[in-house]
Backbone as ProteinMPNN parsed JSONL, in Angstrom:
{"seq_chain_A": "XXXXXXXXXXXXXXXXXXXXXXXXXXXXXXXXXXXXXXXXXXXXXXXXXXXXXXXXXXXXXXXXXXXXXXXXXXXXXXXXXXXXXXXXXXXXXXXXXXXXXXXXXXXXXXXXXXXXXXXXXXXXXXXXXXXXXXXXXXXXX", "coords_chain_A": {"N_chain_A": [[40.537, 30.324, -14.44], [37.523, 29.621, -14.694], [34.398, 30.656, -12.789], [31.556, 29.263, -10.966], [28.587, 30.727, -11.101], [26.694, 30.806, -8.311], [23.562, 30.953, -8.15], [23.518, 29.275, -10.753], [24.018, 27.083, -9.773], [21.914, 26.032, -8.364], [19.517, 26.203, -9.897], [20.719, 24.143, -11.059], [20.663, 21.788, -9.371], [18.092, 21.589, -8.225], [16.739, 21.262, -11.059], [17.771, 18.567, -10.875], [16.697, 17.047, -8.795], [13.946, 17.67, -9.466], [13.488, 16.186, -11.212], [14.216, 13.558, -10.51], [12.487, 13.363, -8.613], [9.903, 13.326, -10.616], [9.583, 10.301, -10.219], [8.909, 8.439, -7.704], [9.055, 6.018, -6.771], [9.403, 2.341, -5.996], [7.244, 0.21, -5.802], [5.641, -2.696, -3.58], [2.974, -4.703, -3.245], [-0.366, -6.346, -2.838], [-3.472, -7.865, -3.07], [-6.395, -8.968, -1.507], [-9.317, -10.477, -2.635], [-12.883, -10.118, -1.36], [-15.952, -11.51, -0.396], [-17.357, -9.762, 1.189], [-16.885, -6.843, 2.828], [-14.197, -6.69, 5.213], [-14.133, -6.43, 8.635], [-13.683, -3.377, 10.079], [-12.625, -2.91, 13.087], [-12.056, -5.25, 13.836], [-10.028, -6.251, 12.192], [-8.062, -4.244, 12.072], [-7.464, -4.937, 15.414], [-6.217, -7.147, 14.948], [-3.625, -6.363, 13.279], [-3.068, -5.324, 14.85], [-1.787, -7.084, 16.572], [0.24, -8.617, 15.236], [1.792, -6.61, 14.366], [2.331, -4.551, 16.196], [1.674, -1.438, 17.399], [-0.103, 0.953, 15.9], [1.701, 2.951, 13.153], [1.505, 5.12, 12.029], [-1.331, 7.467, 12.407], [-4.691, 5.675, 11.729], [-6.915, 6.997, 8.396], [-9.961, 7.929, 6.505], [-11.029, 7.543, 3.355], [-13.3, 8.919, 1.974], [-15.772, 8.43, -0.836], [-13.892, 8.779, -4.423], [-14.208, 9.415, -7.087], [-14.785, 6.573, -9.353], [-14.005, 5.107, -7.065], [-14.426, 3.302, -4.223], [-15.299, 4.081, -0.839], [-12.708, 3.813, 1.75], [-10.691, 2.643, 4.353], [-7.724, 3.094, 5.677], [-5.199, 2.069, 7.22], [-2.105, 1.664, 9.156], [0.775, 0.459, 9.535], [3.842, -0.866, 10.828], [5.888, -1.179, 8.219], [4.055, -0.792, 6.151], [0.673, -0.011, 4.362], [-2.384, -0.495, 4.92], [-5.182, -1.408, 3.602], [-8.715, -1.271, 3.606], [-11.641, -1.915, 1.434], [-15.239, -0.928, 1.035], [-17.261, -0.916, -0.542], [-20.471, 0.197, -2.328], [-21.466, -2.269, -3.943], [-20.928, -5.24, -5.43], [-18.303, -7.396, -4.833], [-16.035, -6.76, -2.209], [-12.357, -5.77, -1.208], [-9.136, -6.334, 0.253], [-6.133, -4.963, 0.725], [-2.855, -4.339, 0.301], [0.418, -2.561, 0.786], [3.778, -1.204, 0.089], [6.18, 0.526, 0.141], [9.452, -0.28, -1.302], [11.769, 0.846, -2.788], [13.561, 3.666, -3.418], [13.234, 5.544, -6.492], [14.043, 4.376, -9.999], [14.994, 1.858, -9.514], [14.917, -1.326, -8.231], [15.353, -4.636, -7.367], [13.708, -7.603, -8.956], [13.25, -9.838, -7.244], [13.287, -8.705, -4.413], [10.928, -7.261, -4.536], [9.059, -9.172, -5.504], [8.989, -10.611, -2.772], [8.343, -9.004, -0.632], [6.124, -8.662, -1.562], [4.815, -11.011, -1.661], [4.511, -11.299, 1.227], [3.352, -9.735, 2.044], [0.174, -10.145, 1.147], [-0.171, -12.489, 2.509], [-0.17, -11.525, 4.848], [-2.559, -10.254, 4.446], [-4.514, -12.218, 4.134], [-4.193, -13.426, 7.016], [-5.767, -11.553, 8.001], [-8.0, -11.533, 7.05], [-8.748, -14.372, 7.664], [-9.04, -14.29, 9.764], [-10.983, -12.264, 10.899], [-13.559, -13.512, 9.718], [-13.723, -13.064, 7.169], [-14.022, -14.335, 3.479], [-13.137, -15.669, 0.774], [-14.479, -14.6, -2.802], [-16.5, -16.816, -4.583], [-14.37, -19.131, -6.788], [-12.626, -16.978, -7.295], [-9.328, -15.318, -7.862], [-6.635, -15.631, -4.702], [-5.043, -14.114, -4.073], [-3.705, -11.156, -5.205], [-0.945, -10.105, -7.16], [-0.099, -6.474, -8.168]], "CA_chain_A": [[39.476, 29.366, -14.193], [35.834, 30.21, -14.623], [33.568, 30.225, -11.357], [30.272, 28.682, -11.602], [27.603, 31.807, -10.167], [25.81, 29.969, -7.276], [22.167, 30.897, -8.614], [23.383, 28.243, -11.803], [24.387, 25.613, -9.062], [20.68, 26.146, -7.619], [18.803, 25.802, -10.616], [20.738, 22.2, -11.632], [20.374, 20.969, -8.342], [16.97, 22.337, -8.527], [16.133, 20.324, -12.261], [17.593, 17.197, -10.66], [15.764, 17.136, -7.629], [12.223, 17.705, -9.47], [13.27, 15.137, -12.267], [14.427, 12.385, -9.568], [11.093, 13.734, -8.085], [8.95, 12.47, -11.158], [9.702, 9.094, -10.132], [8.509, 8.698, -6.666], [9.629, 4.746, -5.879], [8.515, 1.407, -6.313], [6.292, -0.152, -4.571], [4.999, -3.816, -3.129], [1.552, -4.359, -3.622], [-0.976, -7.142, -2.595], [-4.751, -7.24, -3.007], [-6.917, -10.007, -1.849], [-10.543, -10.293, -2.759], [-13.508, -11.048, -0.063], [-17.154, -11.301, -0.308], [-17.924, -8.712, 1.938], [-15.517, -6.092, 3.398], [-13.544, -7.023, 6.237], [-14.556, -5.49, 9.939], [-12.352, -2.323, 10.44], [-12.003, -3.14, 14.095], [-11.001, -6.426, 13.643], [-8.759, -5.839, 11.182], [-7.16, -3.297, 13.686], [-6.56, -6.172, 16.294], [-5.268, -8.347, 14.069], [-2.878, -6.242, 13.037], [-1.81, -4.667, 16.14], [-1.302, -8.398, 17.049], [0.978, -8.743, 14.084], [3.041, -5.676, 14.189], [2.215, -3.633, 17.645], [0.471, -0.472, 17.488], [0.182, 1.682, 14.289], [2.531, 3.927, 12.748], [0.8, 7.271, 11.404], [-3.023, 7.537, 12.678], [-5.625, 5.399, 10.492], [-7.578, 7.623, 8.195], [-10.891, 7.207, 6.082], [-11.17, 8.139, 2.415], [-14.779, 9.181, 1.164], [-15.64, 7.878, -2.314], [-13.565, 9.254, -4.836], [-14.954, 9.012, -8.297], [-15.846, 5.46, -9.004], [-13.017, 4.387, -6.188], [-15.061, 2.744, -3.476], [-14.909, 4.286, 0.258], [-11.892, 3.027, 2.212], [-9.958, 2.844, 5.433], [-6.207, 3.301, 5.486], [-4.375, 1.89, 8.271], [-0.565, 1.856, 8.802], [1.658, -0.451, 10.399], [5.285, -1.216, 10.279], [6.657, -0.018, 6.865], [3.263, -0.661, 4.936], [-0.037, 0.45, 4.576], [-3.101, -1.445, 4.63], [-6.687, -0.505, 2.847], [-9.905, -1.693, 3.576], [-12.626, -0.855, 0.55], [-16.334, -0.769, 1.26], [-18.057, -0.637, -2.172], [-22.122, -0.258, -2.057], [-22.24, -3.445, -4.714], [-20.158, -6.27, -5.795], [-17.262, -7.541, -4.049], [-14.927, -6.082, -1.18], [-10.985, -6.174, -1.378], [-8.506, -5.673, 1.285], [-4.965, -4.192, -0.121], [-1.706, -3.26, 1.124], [1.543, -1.327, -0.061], [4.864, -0.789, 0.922], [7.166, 1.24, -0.484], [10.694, -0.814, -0.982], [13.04, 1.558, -3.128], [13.361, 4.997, -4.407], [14.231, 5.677, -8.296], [14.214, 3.235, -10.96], [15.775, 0.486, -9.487], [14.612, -2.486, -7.003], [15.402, -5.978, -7.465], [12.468, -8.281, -8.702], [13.404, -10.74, -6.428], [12.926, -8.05, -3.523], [9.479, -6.649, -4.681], [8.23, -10.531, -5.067], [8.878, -11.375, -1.593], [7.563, -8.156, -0.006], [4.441, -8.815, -2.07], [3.899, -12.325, -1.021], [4.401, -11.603, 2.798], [1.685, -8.238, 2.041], [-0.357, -11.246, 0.903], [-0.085, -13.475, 3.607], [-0.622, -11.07, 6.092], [-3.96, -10.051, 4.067], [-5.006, -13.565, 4.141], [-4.311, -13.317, 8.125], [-6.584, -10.487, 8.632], [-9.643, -12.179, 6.645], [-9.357, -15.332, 8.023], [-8.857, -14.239, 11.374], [-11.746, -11.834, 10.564], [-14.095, -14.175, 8.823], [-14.097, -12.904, 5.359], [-14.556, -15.294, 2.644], [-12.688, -15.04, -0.89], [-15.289, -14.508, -3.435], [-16.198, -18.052, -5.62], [-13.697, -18.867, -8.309], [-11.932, -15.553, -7.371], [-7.996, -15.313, -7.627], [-6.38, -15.914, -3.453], [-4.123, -12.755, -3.768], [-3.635, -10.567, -6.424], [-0.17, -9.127, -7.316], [0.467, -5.834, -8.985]], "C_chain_A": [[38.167, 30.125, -14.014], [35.119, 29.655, -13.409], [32.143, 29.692, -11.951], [29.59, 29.494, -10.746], [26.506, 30.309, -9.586], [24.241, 30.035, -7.523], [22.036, 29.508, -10.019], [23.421, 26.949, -11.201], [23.018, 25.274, -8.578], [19.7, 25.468, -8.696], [19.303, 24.271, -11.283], [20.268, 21.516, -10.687], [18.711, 21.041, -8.415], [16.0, 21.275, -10.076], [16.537, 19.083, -11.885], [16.837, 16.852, -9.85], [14.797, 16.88, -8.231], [12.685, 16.683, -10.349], [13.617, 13.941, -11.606], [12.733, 12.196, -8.697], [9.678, 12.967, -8.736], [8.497, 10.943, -10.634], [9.547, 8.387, -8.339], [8.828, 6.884, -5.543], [8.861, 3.776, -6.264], [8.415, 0.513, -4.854], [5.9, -2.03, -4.404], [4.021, -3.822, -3.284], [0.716, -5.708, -3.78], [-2.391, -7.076, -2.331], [-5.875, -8.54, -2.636], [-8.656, -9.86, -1.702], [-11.666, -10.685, -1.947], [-14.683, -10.043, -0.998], [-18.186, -9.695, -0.006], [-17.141, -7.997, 2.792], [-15.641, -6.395, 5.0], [-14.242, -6.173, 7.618], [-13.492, -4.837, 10.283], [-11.684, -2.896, 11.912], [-11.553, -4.303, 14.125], [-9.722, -6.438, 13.141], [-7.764, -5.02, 11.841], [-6.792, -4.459, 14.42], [-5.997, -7.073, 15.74], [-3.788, -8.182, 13.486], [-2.101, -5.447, 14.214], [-1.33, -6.026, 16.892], [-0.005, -8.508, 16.675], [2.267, -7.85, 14.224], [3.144, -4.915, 15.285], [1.943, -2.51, 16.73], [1.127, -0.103, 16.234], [1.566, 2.604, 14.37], [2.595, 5.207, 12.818], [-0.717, 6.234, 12.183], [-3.847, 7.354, 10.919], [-5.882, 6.699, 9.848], [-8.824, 7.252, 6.979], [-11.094, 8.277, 4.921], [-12.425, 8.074, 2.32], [-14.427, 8.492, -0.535], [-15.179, 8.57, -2.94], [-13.486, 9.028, -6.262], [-15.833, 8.085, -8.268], [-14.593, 4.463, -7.777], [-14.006, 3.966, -5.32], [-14.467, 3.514, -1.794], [-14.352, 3.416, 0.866], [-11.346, 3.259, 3.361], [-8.822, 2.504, 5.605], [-5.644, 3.121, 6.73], [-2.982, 1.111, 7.701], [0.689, 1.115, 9.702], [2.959, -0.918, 9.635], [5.484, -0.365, 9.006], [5.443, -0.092, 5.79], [1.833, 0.128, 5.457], [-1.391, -0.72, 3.661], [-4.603, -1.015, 4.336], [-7.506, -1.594, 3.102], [-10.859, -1.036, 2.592], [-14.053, -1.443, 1.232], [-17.474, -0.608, 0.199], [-19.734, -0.706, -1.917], [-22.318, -1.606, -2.999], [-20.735, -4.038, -4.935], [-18.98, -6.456, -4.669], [-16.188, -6.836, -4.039], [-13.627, -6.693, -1.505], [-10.06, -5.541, 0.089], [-6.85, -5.854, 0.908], [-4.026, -3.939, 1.077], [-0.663, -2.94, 0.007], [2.073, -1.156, 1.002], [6.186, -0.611, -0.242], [8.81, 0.218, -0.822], [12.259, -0.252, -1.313], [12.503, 2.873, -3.647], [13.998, 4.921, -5.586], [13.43, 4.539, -8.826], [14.148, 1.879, -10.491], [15.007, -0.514, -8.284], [14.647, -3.865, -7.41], [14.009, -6.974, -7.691], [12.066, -9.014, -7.704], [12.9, -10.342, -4.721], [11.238, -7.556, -3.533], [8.516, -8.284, -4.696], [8.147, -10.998, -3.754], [8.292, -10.908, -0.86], [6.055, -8.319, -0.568], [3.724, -9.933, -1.364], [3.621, -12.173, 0.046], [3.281, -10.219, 2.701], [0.439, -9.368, 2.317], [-1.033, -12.044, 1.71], [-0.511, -12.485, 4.644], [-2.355, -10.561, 5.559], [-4.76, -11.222, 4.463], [-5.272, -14.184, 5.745], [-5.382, -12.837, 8.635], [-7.745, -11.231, 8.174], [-9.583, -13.383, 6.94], [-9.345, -15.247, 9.581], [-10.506, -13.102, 11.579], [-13.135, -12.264, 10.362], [-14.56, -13.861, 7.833], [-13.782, -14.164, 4.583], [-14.165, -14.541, 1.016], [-14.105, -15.734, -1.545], [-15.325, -16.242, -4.575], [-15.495, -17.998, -6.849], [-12.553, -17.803, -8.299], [-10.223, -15.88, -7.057], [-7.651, -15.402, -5.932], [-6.061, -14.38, -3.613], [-3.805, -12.635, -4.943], [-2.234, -10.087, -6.473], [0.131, -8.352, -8.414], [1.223, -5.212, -8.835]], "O_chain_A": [[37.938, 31.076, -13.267], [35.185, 28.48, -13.048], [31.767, 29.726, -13.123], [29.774, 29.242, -9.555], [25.925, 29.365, -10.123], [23.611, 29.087, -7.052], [20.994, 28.913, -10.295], [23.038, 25.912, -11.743], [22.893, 24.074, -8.333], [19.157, 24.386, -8.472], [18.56, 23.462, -11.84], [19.466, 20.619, -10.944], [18.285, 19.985, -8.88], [14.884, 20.765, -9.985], [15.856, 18.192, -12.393], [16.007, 16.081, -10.333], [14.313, 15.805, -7.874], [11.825, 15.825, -10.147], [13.229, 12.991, -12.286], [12.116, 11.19, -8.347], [8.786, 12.364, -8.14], [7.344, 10.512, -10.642], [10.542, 7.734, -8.022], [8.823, 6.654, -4.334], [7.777, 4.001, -6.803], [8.945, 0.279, -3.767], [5.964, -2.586, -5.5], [3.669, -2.687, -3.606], [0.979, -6.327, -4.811], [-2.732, -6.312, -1.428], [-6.227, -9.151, -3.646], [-9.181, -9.223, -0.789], [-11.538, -11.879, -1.676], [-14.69, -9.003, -1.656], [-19.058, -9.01, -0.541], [-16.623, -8.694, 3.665], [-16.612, -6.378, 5.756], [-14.918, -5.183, 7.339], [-12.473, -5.374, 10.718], [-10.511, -3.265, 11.979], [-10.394, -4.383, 14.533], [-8.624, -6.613, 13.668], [-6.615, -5.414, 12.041], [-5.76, -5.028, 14.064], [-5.184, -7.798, 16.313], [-2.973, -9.072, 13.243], [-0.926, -5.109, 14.361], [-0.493, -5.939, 17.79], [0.896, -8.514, 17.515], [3.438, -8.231, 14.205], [4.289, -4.484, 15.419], [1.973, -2.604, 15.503], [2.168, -0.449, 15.675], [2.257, 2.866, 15.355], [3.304, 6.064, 13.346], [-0.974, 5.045, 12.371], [-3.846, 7.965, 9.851], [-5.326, 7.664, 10.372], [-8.623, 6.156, 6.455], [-11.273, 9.475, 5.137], [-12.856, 6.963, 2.628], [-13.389, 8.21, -1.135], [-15.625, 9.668, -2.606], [-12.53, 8.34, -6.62], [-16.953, 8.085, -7.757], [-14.495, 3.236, -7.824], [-15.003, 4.467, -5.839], [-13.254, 3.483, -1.583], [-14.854, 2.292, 0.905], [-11.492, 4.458, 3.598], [-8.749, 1.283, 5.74], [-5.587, 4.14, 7.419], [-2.71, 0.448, 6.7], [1.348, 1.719, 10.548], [3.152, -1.216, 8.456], [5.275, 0.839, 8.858], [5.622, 0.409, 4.68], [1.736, 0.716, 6.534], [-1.428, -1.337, 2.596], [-5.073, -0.141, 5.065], [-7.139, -2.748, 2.878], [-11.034, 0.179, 2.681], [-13.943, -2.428, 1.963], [-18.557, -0.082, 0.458], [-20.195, -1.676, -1.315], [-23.424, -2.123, -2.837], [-19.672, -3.468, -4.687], [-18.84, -5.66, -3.74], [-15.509, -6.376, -4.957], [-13.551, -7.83, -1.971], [-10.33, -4.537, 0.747], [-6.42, -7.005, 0.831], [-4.212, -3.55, 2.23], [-0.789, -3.011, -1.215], [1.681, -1.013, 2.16], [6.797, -1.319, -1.042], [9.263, 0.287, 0.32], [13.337, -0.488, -0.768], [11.402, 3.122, -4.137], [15.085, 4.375, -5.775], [12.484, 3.941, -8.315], [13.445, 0.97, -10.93], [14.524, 0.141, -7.361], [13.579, -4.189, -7.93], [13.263, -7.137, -6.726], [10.927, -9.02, -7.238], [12.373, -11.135, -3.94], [10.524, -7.554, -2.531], [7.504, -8.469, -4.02], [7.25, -11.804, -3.504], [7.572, -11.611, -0.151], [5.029, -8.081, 0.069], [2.649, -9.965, -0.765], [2.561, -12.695, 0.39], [2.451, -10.022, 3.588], [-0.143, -9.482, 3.396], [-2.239, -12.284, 1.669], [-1.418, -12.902, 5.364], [-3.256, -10.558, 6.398], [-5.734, -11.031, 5.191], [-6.113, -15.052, 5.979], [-6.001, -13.392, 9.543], [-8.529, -11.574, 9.059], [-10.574, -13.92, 6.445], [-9.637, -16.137, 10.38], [-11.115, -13.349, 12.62], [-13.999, -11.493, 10.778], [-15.675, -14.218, 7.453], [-13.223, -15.061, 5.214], [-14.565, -13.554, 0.398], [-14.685, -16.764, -1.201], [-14.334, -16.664, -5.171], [-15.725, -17.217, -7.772], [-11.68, -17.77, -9.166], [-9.9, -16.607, -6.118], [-8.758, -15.168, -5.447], [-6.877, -13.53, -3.255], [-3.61, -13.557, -5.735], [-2.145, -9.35, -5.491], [0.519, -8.859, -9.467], [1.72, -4.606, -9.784]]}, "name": "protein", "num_of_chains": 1, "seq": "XXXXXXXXXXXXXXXXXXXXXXXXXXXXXXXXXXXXXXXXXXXXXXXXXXXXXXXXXXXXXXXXXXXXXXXXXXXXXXXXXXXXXXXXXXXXXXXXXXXXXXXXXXXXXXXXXXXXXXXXXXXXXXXXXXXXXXXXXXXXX"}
């Protein structure tokens, strides 16, 4: 019987790993559109209402190309974005991871989306943001 040298067991494990790696998970994803961006601190109590205190510590992206400066706060299993754009209309976003790989049930990623959604729709009306005229309620991609 032929042995398999332990440096060959390294390098498969090693090519599955980074090629399971490409693929990083799918995601939930809810975006709803407002006038004028949301008030960070509000938006904070609203959601520490919602879910009790954060997760990870907020943090605040600078503009990054033509991305719009944003604020990243983190509660329960998602993560919730505030943008800030100097012109046109503000959006306020979340994301939450639901599977790793390939695979996740549509049925699972639709429901986590809607309740992203709904809790967006919490924060700006509890807030008083104002969806833009004409403008879609909640976006899902």
């Amino acid at each position: 019987m032929k042995r398999i040298h332990p440096t060959s067991l390294c390098i498969l494990f090693g090519a599955l790993v980074s090629f399971e790696g490409c693929d990083p998970g799918v995601w939930a994803n809810a975006t709803v559109p407002v006038v004028s961006p949301i008030d960070s601190v509000c938006a904070k109590t609203v959601l520490e209402r919602l879910f009790g205190p954060p997760t990870i510590r907020q943090h605040f992206v600078k503009r990054i190309g033509a991305d719009a400066p944003s604020l990243w706060l983190y509660f329960g299993k998602a993560s919730y974005t505030l943008y800030f754009p100097d012109t046109g209309s503000a959006k306020v976003g979340a994301s939450q991871m639901i599977a790793l790989g390939h695979h996740a049930p549509h049925a699972t990623a639709d429901s986590v989306s809607r309740d992203l959604g709904q809790t967006l729709l919490s924060v700006r009306d509890a807030c008083g943001g104002k969806a833009p005229r004409g403008a879609t309620e909640i976006l899902f991609n």
